[in-house]
C-alpha positions in Angstrom: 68.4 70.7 153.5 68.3 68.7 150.4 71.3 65.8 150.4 73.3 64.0 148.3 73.8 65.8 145.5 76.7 65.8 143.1 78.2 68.4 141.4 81.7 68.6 138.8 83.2 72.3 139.8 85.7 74.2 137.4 87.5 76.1 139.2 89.4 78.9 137.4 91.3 81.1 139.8 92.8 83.1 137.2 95.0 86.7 138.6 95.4 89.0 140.9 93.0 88.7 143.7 91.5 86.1 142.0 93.1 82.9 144.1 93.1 84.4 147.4 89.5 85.3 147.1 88.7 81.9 145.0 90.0 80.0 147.8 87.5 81.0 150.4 84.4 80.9 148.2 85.7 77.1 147.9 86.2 76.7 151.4 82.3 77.2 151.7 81.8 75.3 149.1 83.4 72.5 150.6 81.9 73.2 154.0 78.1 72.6 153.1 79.1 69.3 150.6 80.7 67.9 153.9 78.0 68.6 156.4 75.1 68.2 153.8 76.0 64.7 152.2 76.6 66.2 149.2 79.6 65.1 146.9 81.6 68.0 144.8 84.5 67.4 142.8 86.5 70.2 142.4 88.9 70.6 139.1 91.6 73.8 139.2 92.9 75.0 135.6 94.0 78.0 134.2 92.9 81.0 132.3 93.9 84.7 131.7 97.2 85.7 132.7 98.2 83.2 134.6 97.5 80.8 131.4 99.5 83.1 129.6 103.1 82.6 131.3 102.1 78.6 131.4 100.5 77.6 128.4 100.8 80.7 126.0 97.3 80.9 125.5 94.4 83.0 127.9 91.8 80.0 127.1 94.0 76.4 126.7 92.1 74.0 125.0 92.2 71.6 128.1 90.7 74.8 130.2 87.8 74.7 127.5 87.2 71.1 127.4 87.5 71.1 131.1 84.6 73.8 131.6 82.4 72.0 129.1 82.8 68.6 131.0 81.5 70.7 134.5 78.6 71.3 136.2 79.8 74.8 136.8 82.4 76.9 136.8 83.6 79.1 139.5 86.1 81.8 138.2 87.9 84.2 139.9 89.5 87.2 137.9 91.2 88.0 134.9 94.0 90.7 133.7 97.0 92.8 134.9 99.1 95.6 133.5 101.9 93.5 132.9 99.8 91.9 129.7 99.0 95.2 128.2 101.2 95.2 126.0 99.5 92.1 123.7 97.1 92.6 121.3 93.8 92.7 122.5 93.0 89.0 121.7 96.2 87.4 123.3 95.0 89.6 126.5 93.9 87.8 129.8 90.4 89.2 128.7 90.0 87.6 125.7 90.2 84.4 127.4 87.3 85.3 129.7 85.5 86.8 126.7 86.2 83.3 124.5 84.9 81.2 127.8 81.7 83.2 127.9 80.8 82.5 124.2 82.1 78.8 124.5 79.3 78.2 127.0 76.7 80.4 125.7 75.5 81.5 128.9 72.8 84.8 127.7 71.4 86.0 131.3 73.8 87.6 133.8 71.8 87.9 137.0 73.8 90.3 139.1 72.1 91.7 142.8 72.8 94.6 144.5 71.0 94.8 148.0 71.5 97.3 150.9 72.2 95.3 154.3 71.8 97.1 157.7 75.3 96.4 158.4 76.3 98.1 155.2 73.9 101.2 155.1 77.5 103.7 156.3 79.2 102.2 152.3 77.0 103.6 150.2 77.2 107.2 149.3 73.3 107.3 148.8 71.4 107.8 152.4 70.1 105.4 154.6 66.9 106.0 155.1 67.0 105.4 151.1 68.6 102.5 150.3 67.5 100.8 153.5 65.5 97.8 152.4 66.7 97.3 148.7 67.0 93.9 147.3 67.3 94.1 143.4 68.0 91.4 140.7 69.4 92.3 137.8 68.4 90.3 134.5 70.9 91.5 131.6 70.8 89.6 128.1 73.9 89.1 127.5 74.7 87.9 124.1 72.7 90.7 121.5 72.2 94.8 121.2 74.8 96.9 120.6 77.9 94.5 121.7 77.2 91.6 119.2 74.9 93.6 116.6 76.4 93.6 112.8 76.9 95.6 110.9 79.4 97.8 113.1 83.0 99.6 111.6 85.1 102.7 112.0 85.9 104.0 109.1 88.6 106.3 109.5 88.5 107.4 105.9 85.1 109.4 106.3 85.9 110.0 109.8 82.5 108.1 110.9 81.4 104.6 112.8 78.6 102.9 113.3 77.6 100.1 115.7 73.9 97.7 115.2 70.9 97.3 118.0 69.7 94.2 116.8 67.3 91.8 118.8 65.1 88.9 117.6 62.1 87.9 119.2 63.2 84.8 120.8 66.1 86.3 122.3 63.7 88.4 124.3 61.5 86.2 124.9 64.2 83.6 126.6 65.3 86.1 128.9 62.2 87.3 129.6 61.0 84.3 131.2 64.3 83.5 132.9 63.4 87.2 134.7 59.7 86.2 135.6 60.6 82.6 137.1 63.0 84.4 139.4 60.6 87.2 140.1 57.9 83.9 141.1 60.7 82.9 143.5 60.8 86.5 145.4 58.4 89.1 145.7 57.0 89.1 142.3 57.3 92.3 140.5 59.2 92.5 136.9 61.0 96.1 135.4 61.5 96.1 131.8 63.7 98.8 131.3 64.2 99.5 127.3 64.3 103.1 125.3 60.8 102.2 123.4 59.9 106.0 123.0 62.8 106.2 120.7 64.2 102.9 119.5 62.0 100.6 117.2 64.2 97.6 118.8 62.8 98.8 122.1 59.6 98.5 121.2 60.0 94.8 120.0 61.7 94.4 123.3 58.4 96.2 125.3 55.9 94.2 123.1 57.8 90.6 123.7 58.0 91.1 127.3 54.3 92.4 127.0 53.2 88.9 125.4 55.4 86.4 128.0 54.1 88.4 131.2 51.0 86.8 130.3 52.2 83.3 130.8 53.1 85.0 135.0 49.6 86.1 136.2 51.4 86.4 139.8 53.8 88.6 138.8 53.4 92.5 138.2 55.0 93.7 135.6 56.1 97.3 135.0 57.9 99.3 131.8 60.8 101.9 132.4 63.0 104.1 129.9 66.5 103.7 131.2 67.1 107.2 131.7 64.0 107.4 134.0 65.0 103.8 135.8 68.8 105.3 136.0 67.1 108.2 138.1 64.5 106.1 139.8 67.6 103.7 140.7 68.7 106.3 143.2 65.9 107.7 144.6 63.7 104.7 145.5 65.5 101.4 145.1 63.2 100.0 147.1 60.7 100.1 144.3 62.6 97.3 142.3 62.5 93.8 142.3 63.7 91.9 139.0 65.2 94.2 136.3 65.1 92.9 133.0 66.4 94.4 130.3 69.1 94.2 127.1 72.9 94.5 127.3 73.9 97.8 127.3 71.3 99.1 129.6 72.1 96.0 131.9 75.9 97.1 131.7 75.5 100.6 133.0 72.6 100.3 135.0 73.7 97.1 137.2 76.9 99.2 137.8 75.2 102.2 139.1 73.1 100.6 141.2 76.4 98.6 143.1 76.4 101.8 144.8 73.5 100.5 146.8 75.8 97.8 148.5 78.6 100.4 148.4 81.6 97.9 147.4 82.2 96.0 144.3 83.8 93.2 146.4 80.4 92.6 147.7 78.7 91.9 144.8 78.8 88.1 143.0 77.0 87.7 139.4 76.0 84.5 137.6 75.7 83.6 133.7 73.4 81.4 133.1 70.7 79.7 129.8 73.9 77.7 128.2 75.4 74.8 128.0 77.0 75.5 131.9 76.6 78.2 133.9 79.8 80.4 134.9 79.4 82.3 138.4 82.2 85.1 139.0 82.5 87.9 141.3 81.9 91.1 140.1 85.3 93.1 140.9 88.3 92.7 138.7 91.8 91.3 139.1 92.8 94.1 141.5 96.9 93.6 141.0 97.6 96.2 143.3 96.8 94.7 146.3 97.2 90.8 145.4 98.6 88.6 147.8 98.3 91.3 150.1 95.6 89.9 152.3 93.6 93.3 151.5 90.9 91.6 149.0 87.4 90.9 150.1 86.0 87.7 149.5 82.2 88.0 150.7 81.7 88.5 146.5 83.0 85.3 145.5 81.6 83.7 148.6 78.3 85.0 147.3 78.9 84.0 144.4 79.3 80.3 145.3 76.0 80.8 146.8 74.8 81.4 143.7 76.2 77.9 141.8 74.5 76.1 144.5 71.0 77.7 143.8 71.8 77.8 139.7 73.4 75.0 139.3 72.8 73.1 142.0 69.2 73.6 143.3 70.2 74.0 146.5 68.2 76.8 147.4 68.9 76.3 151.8 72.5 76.0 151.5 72.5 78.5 149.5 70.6 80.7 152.0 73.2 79.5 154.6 76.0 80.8 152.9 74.2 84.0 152.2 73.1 83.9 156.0 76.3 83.6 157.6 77.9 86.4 155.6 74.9 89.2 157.0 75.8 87.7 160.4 79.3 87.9 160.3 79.2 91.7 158.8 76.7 92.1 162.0 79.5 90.9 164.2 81.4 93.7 163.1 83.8 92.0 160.7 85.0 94.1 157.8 87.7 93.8 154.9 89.7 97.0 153.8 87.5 98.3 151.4 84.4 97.8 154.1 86.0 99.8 156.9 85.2 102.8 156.3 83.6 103.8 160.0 84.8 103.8 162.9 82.1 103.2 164.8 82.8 100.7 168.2 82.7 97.2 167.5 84.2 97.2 164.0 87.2 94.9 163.5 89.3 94.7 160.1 90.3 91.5 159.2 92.5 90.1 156.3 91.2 88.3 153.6 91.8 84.5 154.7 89.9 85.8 158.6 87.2 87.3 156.9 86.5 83.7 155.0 87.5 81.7 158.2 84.8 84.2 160.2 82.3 83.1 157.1 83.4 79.2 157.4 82.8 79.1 161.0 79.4 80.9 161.0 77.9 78.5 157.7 78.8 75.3 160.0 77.4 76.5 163.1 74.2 78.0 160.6 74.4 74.4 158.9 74.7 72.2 162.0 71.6 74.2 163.9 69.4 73.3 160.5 70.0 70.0 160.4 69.3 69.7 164.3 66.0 71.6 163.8 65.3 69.3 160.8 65.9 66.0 162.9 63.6 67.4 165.7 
């Protein structure tokens, strides 16, 4: 394993579920920068509501200036009922949203992956989701969500939103896709709507052109409403999906019901000035501070700084490692025990991460043994 490297961590806790499951993806964290050599400096602030009740603000200005001065940030979840009642820009969110822009992060890679030890959580058979490892690559900052012009005017009772895509926004995603399809088994999905839309077909034809530049990795175009479908039936078929934000929105969200629980799944932004790596579940109020929330997605989710931000591809791999094996040990959160089956113990929040510690050290420890051999 690679040593001595230092990193400056944000870490932004925010609500709900969000420090409890924080806490253990830190703990890993910590783990690997002890028994690797490597030096991290961890920096806690706030953002969302929990910024709200201190500082009056979702996104403090010291928050800001504190994620711009990182190496990463690791953030937890943002929002709760309780701040409802604001206007939509005073809201935990808008904080989150205002972050996001700040570091200009324009590929979300999000996975969703079918482990053995999983195959009873999703609602999708077995024998069919068995095997599937996908990568989702989502532009982040065009289409539909950013496009001008967009209005509702309630006068003649009509709105209107913009698609809108240049070339080089493509194109930078595009190749942030094919490098990570290099790294795995080397097959690219474009999915766009190019039988329809003419900024589909500037997407098809960019992507066209930058495959080139991969010779080594195959390259296939979907429509989303046949890659929706094909999702489902053979998920096995996909390796890297790239394609704009809406699609990315929707699809990456159908296909968490691969894994079969949200609070499996981590997601990292990354192409700006520094990376932000958050689970994928929300704030979950109702059962904070309950001990109920699973952490495995934010402990994933530090296994994803360390290979974005860190290039630390093998500790990385041990964190990722010593999650399957503790869900092979039979170690499940709340929303993960859903069989009965022998052998199946539900453990609290702060076990489940203790369970993941212990595993990476012993996973750790034997690698570096091997290494000095």
């Amino acid at each position: 394993m690679a040593r001595g490297k230092t990193l400056k961590i944000l870490v932004l806790a925010g609500d709900g579920i969000g420090p409890e499951v924080t806490q253990q993806a830190v703990h890993a964290l910590r783990s690997v920068a002890d028994l690797g050599g490597h030096h991290f400096e961890f920096k806690e602030m706030a953002i969302g509501g929990v910024a709200i009740k201190k500082e009056g603000s979702p996104l403090p200005s010291s928050t800001l200036e504190a994620a711009l001065d990182s190496d990463a940030v690791l953030l937890g979840a943002v929002g709760g009922n309780e701040f409802n009642q604001l206007p939509p820009d005073r809201r935990p969110e808008a904080g989150l949203l205002g972050l996001r822009q700040a570091l200009g992060g324009f590929a979300n890679l999000r996975p969703s992956f079918a482990w053995p030890s999983l195959s009873s959580n999703s609602p999708l058979k077995p024998e069919v989701v068995e095997g599937s490892d996908i990568l989702f690559v989502r532009e982040l900052l065009g289409g539909l969500y950013f496009g001008e012009p967009r209005q509702w005017d309630r006068e003649t009772n009509s709105a209107w939103n913009t698609m809108r895509y240049t070339r080089d926004e493509v194109v930078r995603v595009t190749r942030i896709a094919f490098e990570l399809a290099g790294k795995r088994r080397k097959k690219v999905t474009s999915v766009d709507k190019a039988n329809v839309l003419e900024v589909s077909q500037l997407w098809r034809a960019t992507v066209t052109e930058v495959a080139r530049d991969y010779p080594d990795v195959a390259l296939d175009h979907q429509y989303v409403d046949a890659c929706a479908m094909h999702l489902m039936n053979t998920p096995r078929n996909f390796d890297v999906v790239v394609t704009e934000n809406l699609f990315g929105d929707i699809l990456s969200d159908e296909a968490a019901v691969i894994t079969g629980s949200l609070g499996m799944l981590p997601s990292a932004t990354i192409g700006g000035a520094v990376n932000l790596y958050e689970p994928v579940h929300g704030s979950a109020p109702d059962i904070a501070g309950k001990g109920l929330a699973n952490p495995l997605g934010a402990i994933l989710t530090a296994a994803m700084l360390l290979r974005h931000s860190g290039g630390l591809e093998s500790d990385a791999q041990a964190i990722e490692a010593s999650v399957r094996q503790v869900l092979e040990q039979g170690y499940r959160t709340a929303d993960l025990a859903r069989s009965s089956s022998p052998g199946i113990q539900v453990v609290t929040t702060q076990e489940m991460g203790k369970q993941v510690n212990e595993t990476l050290n012993h996973i750790i420890d034997r690698g570096q043994a091997l290494h000095a051999v």
